[in-house]
N, C-alpha and C positions, 0 to 999 in steps of 0.2 A: 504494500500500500504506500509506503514510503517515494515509493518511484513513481507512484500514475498521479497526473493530472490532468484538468476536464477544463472547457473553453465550451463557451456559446457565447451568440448575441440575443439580449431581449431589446425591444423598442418600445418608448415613450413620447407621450407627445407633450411639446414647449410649445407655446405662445413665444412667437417672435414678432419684429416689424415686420415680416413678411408673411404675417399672419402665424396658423396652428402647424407646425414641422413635429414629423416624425424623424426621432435620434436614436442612432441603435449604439446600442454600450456592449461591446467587446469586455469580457473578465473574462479570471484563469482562477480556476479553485486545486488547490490542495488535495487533494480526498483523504489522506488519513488527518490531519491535522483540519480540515476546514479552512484553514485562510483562502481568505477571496483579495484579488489584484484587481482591479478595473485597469485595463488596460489605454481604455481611450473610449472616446464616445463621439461621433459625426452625422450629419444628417446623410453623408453620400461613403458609405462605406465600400470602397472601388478597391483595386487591385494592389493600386502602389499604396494604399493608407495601410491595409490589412498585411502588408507582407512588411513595410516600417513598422507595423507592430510586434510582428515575428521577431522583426531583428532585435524591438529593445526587450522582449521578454525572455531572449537567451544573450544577453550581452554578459562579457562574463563578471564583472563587479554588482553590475544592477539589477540586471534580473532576473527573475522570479522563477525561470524554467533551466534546469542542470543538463548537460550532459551524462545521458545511461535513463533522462526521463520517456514516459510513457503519455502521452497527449490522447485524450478520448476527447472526437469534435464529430458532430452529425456532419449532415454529409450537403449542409445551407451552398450555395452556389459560391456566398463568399468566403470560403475556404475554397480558396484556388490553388493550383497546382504550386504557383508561387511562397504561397503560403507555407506548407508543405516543405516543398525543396530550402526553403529557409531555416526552418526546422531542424531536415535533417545535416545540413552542413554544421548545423551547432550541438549534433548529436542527440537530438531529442527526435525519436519515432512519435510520428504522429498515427495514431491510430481511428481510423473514418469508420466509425457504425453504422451497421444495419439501416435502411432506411426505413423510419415509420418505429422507430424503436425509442422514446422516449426512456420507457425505464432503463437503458443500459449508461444512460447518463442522467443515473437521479440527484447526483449530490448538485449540479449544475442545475438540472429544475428544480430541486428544493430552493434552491438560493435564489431563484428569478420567481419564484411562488413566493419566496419570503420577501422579498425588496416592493415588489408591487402591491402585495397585500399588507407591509405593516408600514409601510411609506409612500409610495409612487403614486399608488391610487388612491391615495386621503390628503393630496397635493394639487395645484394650481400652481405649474412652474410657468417662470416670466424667463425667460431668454436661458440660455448656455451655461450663464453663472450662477443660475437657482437650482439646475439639474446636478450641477459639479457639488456644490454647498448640501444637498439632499442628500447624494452617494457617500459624501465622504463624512456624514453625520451619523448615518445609518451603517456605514463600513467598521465606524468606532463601536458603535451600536452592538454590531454584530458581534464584533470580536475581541470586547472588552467589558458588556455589558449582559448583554443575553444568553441566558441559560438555551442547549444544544439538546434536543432530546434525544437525536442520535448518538452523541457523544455520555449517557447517562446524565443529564440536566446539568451538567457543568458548564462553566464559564471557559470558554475556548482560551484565551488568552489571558486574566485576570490583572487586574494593577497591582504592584508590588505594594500599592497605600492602601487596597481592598483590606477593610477589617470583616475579620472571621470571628469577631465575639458573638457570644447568643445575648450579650445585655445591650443597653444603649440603646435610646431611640431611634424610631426605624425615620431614616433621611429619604429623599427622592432627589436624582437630579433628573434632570430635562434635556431633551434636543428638540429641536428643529418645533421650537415655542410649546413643548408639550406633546406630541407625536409619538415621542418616541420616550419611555420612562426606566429609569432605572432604582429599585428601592435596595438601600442597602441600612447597614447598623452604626451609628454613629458611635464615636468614639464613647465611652460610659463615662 
């Protein structure tokens, strides 16, 4: 499990000057560990944007995809051959599913079932920079704040400042003006 990870796009719609645009968000999930990457997000996601992605998800300081990894991606038109060949020059197999096979990439639609249902779709974005501020509210959200049922209801990533006492009033903090909540135990 250490070695696979999963890539889709989901798409949203912004309000822009040029009226209501649909944006498709590129991420890379982890599977044994959950961490999710948003890779990028564009209203025209074409050949050379998605293959500059490839490149910076296996660069070798920054990103998020190793050499000896395992890539599970449906089999969407944009994931081009490019895509792919980039990939494996950085030693990451991409591995293209079944068509019509959602569950073989569940950890990938749990995580677009979760972003739409506890953020995206209880939202009213205005332009590029209210979709970016949302993602990366809900990305903390995710993996610093919300219990994983998959994972036994733990906290994927926890802060070192999380207190684990059972005394002390119980706090809330907030994102994205209350959307998204986290209760925890204050200090006693």
């Amino acid at each position: 499990m250490d070695v696979l990870a999963a890539t889709d796009f989901f798409t949203t719609e912004v309000w822009t000057k040029a009226g209501l645009v649909t944006y498709y968000v590129l991420f890379f999930i982890h599977v044994a560990s959950r961490r999710v990457h948003i890779a990028g997000l564009t209203p025209y996601p074409d050949t050379a944007w998605v293959t500059q992605i490839a490149r910076n998800v296996t660069m070798a300081d920054a990103g998020v995809l190793s050499p000896g990894q395992y890539l599970l991606h449906d089999r969407d038109s944009k994931f081009t051959e490019a895509f792919d060949e980039t990939l494996k020059a950085a030693g990451v197999k991409a591995v293209k599913l079944p068509a019509q096979s959602p569950n073989l990439n569940a950890h990938a639609e749990r995580f677009v079932l979760s972003v739409k249902t506890e953020c995206l779709s209880r939202m009213i974005l205005f332009g590029e920079a209210s979709l970016r501020r949302a993602l990366s509210n809900f990305l903390a959200h995710y993996h610093v704040e919300r219990p994983h049922q998959g994972k036994g209801n733990v906290i994927l990533f926890p802060e070192e400042s999380a207190n684990t006492a059972r005394a002390g009033p119980v706090q809330c903090r907030e994102r994205l003006g209350g959307l998204l909540r986290f209760y925890y135990r204050g200090a006693g």
